[in-house]
C-alpha positions in Angstrom: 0.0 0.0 0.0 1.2 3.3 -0.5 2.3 6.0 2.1 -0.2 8.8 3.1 1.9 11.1 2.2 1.9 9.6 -1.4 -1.5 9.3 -1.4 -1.9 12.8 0.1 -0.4 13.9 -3.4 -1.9 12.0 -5.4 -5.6 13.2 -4.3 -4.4 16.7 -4.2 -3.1 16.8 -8.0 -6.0 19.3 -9.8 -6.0 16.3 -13.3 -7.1 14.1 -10.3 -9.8 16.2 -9.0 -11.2 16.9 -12.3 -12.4 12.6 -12.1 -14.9 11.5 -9.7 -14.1 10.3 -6.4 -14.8 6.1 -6.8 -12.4 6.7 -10.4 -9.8 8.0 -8.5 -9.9 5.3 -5.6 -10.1 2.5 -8.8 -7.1 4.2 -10.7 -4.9 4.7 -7.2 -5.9 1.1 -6.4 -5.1 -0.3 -10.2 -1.7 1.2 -9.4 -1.2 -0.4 -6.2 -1.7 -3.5 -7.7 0.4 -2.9 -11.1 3.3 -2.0 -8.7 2.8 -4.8 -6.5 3.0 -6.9 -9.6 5.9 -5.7 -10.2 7.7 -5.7 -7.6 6.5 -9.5 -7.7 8.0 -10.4 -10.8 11.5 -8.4 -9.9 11.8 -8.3 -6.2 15.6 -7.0 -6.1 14.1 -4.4 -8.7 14.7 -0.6 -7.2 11.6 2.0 -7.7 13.3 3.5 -9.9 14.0 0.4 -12.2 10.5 -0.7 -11.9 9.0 2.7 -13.5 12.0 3.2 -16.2 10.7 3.7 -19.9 14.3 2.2 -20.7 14.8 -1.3 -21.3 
C-alpha cells in the first residue's frame, strides 16, 4: 500500500480532481496493484527500475 503522504499527493493533484471520487480510488488502487506486480516479478528491482521507460 502506499504512504499517506503519497497518497496525500496523489488526491491533491487538480487532473485528479477533475475525475470522480470512486475513479480515483479505482485508478490509485489499479496502481497499487500494477506495482505490486511488479515488484513481484523483480523483487531486487529498485523504484526507480521498476517505473523506467528504458529497457
Amino acid at each position: 500500500m502506499l504512504r499517506d503522504e503519497i497518497l496525500e499527493k496523489i488526491f491533491a493533484n487538480k487532473e485528479m480532481q477533475k475525475i470522480p471520487i470512486g475513479c480515483q480510488s479505482t485508478a490509485v488502487s489499479v496502481f497499487e496493484n500494477v506495482l505490486d506486480e511488479l515488484k513481484e516479478e523483480q523483487p531486487y528491482a529498485t523504484l526507480s527500475e521498476l517505473l523506467s521507460a528504458d529497457e
